[in-house]
C-alpha positions as CSV (number, residue, x, y, z in Angstrom):
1,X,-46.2,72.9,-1.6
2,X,-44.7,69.9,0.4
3,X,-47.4,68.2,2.6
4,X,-46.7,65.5,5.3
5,X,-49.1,63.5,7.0
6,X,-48.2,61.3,9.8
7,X,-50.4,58.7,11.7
8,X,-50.1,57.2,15.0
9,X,-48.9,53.5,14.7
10,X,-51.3,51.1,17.2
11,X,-48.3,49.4,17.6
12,X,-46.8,52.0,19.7
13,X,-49.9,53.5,20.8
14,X,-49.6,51.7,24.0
15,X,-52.3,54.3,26.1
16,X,-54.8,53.3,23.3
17,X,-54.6,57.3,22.8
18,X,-55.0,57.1,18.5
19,X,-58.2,58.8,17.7
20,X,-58.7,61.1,20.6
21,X,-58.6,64.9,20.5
22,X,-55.9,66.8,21.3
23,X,-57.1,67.9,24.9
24,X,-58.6,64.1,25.6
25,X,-54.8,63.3,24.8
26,X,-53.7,65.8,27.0
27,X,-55.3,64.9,30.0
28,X,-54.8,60.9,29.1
29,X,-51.5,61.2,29.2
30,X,-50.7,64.4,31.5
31,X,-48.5,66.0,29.5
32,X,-49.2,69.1,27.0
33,X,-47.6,67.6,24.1
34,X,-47.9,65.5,21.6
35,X,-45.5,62.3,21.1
36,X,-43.7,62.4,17.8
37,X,-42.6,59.1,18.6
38,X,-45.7,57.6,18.3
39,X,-46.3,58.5,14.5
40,X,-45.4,57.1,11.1
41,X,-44.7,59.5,8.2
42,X,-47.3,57.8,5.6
43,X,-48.1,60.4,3.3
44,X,-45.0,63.0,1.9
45,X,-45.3,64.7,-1.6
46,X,-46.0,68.2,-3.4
47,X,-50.1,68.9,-3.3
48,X,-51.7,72.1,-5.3
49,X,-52.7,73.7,-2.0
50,X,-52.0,74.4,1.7
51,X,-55.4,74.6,2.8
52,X,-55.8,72.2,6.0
53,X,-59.5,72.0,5.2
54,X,-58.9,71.4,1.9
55,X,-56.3,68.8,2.5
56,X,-58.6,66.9,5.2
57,X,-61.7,66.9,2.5
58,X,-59.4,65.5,-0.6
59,X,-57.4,62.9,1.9
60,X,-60.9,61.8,2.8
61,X,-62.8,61.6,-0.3
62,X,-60.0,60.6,-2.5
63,X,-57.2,58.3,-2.1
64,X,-53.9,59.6,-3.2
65,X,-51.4,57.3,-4.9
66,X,-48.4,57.7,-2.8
67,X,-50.5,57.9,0.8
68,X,-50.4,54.8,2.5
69,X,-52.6,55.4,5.6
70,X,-56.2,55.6,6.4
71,X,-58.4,58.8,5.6
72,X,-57.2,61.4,7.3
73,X,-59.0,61.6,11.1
74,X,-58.6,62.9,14.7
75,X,-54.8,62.5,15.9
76,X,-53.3,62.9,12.3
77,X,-50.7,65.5,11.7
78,X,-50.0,67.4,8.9
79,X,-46.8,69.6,8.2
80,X,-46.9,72.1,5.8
81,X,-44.2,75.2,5.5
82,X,-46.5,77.0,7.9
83,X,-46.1,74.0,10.7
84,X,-47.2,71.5,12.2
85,X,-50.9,71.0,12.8
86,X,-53.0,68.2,14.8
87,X,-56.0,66.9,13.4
88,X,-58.3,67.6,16.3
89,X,-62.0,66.8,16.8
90,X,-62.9,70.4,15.1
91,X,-60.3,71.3,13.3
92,X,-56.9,71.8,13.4
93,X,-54.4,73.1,16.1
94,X,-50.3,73.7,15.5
95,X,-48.5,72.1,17.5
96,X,-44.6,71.6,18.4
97,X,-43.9,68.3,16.6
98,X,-40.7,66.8,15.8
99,X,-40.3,64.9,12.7
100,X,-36.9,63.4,13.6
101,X,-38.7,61.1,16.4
102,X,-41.4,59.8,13.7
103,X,-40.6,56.3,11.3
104,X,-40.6,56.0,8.2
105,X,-41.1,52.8,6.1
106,X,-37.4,51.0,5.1
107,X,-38.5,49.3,1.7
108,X,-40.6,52.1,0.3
109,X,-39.7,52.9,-3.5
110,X,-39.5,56.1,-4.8
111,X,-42.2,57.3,-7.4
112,X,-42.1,60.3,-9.4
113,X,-46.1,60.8,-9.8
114,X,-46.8,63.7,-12.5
């Protein structure tokens, strides 16, 4: 199954809002959404599962060739063919998210890993 992850860059994260949960964001920034703009794509490949938990544990315990962010943590999102999902403080909650609005790196190379 094709897995995304995508991380807020601090370069854009003007409101200092990377890290918080998804209500803390909320109320941070008044609004009931979460910024697409804000995020990077770092992480986009075909995993064995499409087990959020499963896919927090193995993006924090092992490092994955072709992910080129820091462990998985609160704020991440991950889009599977179920959806999008924030990683929130317990958890994970779907959320509207629209890739379109993320970046992705220019110079990246493409890697068939086997």
């Amino acid at each position: 199954m094709r897995v995304k992850i995508y991380q807020m860059n601090a370069d854009r994260d003007r409101h200092l809002i990377k890290f918080l949960g998804l209500e803390s964001m909320k109320k941070f920034m008044g609004v009931d959404s979460v910024d697409s703009s804000l995020y990077d794509e770092v992480f986009n490949a075909e995993l064995d599962t499409d087990n959020l938990e499963e896919i927090y544990t193995r993006f924090n315990t092992e490092k994955h060739p072709l992910h080129r962010g820091h462990a998985l943590s609160v704020s991440d999102v991950v889009v599977t063919d179920k959806g999008a999902f924030f990683c929130d403080s317990v958890g994970f909650k779907q959320i509207e998210f629209d890739e379109s609005q993320t970046q992705k790196p220019e110079n990246l190379m493409r890697v068939l890993y086997v």
